[in-house]
C-alpha positions in Angstrom: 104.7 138.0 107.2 107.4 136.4 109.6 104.7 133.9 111.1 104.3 132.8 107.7 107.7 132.8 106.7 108.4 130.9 110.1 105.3 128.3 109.6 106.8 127.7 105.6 110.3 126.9 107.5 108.9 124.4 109.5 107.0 122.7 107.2 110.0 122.4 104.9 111.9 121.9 107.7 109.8 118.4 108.6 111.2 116.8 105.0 114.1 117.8 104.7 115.7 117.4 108.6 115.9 113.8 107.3 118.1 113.7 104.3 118.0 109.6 104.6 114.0 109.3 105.0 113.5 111.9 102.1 116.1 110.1 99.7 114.9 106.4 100.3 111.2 107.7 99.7 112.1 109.2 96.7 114.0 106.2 95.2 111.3 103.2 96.4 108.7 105.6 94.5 111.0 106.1 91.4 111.5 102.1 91.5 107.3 101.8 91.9 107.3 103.9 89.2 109.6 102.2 86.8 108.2 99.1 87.6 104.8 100.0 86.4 106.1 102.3 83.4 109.3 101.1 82.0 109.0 97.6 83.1 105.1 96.8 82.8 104.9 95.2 86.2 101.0 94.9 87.2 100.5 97.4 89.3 99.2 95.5 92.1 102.5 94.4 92.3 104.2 97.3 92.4 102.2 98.8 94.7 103.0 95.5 97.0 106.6 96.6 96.1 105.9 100.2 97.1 104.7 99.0 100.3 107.3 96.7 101.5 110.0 99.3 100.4 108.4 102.1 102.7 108.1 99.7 105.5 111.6 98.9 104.8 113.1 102.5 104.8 110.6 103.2 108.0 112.6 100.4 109.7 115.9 101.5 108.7 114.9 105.2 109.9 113.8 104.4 113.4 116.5 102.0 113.7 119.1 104.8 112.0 118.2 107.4 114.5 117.6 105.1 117.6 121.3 103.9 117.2 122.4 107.7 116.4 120.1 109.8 118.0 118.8 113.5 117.2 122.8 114.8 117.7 124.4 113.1 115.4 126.9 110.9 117.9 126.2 107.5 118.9 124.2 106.3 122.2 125.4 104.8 124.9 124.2 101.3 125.7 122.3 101.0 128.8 124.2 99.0 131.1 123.3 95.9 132.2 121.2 94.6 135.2 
């Protein structure tokens, strides 16, 4: 039962150790979503929508935790050549 209760952690664990990734997704869908339903956007467009806005939050992501890092503090610069 504690290797299943340690596997279920982890897997949680993976979307939720990323409270900026998991947000973002979240809105860009609810915008797809309102777009198509609320709106009556095509949904070929939306989904063009929902694909730039994922790319987008990707970006902002890698470039969130390149700048920061896994602790939390900012990097230090490499210094120059």
């Amino acid at each position: 039962m504690t290797a299943l209760s340690e596997i279920l952690k982890g897997l949680i664990g993976l979307f939720v150790e990323e409270e900026f990734l998991a947000l973002a997704v979240l809105a860009v869908v609810g915008i797809a979503a309102l777009l198509i339903h609320v709106i009556g956007v095509n949904p070929q467009v939306a989904g063009a929508c929902l694909l730039i806005g994922m790319l987008l939050v990707l970006a902002a992501g890698t470039f969130r935790t390149a700048s920061v890092g896994r602790s939390g503090k900012p990097t230090k610069a490499a210094p120059p050549l």
